[in-house]
Steps between C-alpha positions, in 0.01 A plus 500: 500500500415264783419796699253673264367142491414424841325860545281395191437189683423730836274694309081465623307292289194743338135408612408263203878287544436438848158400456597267214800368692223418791276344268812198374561481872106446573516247255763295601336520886165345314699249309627370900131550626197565300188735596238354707216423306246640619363809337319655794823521731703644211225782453512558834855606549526675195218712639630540802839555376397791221333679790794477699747572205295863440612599835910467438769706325462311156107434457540502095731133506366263307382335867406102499453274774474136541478202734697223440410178554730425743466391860806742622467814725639743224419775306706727273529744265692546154636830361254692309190395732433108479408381801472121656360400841468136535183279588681417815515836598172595420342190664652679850381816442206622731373794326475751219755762688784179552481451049549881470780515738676229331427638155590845596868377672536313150407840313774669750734316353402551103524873571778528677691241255593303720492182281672664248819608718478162656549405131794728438677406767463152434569542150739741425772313485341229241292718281645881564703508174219320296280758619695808414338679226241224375168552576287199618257565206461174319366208569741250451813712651787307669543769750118547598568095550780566740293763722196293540675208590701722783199650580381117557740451749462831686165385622648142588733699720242721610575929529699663758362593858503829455296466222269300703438733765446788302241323293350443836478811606418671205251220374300576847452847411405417136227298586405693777440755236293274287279478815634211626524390854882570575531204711430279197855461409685502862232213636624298182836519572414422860360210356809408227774584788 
């Protein structure tokens, strides 16, 4: 029994449970630090990031982008396609090309699910039999609870570097594809480093 359990619990989430298990966690990131307001930034990433989304593996996710108010050098990305970059960040950015490398690396990391095995390896211990067999379908469910507050944590741990370098690489080429300059993204982590 606790077998079949934990390889319910292993099982992938389907498309709409991850993206409503990124939403909670997006939530709980805005309830920290809210969006900037200021209209005319926020419709300027999400354009830039829709473009950018067409060009990867998983252009039909629910894709949203934000800037936080916030005067750290961050950005980040939930599973299911929500995706942060801070005011801090953007206030160091130089160019067009340096946004869509960030918000490509971010995307990397949505399609690969790398958030969401950062989650399950957090996690599994806590929330692995709560998850086996329930779907995270409702809206006040105890176990969606549990895996957006792990998935809270994962990003105040930050992912693995693996993780990081292949979103790297692989964010390079997808804005490179989306016709942007593919120094965008190395020249800001020249900048971050």
């Amino acid at each position: 029994q606790v077998a079949q359990k934990v390889q319910e619990a292993n099982k992938p989430l389907t498309e709409e449970q991850e993206v409503r298990l990124g939403h909670g966690i997006a939530s709980k990131l805005l309830g920290a630090s809210p969006l900037l307001d200021n209209r005319q930034v926020q419709d300027y990433v999400n354009l830039v990031g829709r473009w950018v989304s067409l060009h990867t593996e998983r252009p039909d996710l629910p894709w949203a982008f934000g800037v936080l108010d916030s005067s750290d050098l961050n950005a980040f990305a939930t599973p299911g396609g929500t995706i942060f970059i801070t005011k801090g960040l953007m206030q160091h950015l130089t160019n067009e090309s340096e946004l869509a490398g960030v918000l490509a690396h971010e995307m990397v990391h949505v399609v690969s699910t790398h958030p969401l095995a950062a989650l399950q390896t957090s996690a599994k211990m806590n929330i692995a039999s709560d998850l086996a067999g329930q779907a995270l379908n409702t809206s006040d469910n105890p176990v969606l609870d549990k895996a957006i507050q792990a998935g809270t944590e994962v990003y105040a741990k930050g992912l693995d570097k693996n993780d990081e370098f292949e979103a790297d690489r692989k964010g390079i080429v997808i804005a490179t594809r989306a016709g942007y300059d593919p120094y965008g993204l190395p020249a800001v982590l020249q900048m971050l480093d």
